[in-house]
MIBA-804788 format. One record per residue (C-alpha): y, z, x. Coordinates in nm, 2 decimals. Layout:
<pts>
PT      Y      Z      X
PT      Y      Z      X
...
</pts>
This chain:
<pts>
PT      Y      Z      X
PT   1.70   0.05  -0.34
PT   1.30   0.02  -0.38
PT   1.13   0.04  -0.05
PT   1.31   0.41   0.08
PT   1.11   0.44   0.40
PT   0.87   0.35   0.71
PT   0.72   0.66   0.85
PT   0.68   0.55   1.24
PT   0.45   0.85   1.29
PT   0.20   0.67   1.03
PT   0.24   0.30   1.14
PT   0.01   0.12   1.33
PT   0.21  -0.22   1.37
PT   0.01  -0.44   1.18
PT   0.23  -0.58   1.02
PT   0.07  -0.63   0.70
PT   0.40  -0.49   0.50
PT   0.61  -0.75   0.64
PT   0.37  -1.04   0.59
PT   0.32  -0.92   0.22
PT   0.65  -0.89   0.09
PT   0.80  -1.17  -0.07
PT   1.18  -1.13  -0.09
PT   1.16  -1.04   0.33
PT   1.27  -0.69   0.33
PT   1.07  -0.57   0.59
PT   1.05  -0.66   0.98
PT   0.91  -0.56   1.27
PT   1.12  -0.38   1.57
PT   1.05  -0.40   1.97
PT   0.82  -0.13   1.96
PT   0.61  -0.33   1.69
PT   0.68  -0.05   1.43
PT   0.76  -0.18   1.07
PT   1.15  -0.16   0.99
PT   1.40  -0.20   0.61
PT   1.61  -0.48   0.69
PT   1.74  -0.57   0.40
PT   1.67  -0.30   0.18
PT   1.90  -0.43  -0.07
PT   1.68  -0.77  -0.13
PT   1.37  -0.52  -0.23
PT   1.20  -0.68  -0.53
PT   0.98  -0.32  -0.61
PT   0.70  -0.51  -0.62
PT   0.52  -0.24  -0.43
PT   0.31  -0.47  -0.22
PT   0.40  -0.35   0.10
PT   0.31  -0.02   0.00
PT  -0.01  -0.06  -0.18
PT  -0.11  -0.29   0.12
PT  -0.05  -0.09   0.38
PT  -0.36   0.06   0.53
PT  -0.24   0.36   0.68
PT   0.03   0.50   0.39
PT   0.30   0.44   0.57
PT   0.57   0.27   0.33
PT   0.70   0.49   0.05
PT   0.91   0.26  -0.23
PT   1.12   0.46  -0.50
PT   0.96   0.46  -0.80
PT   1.27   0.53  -1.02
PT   1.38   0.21  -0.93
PT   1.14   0.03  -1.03
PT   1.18   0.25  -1.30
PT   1.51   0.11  -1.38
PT   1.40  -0.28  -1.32
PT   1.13  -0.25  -1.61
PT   1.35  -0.01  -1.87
PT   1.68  -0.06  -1.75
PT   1.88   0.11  -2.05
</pts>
């Protein structure tokens, strides 16, 4: 799995992540937090990370890791 976590202390709602990624890993809950939901479709592409302006999204480097050398 790439993207590992939404911290709903740090997120503002803007929804930035979820616009940004392109496999749609990310979506948005009632309370207009940012949420994984399909965390297995994560590309590690780190978009939704790099984009997002408050630091919230943390993606596991080792697995992108293991996409770029994967022996």
């Amino acid at each position: 799995m790439g993207v590992e976590k939404v911290d709903w202390d740090l997120c503002n709602g803007c929804g930035i992540c979820v616009e940004d990624c392109p496999t749609d890993v990310l979506r948005m809950n009632d309370q207009s937090l940012a949420f994984i939901a399909y965390p297995r479709d994560c590309a590690v592409c780190f978009q939704c990370a790099t984009n997002c302006p408050v630091a919230a999204v943390r993606v596991n480097s080792l697995a992108a890791r293991e996409l770029i050398l994967p022996y």
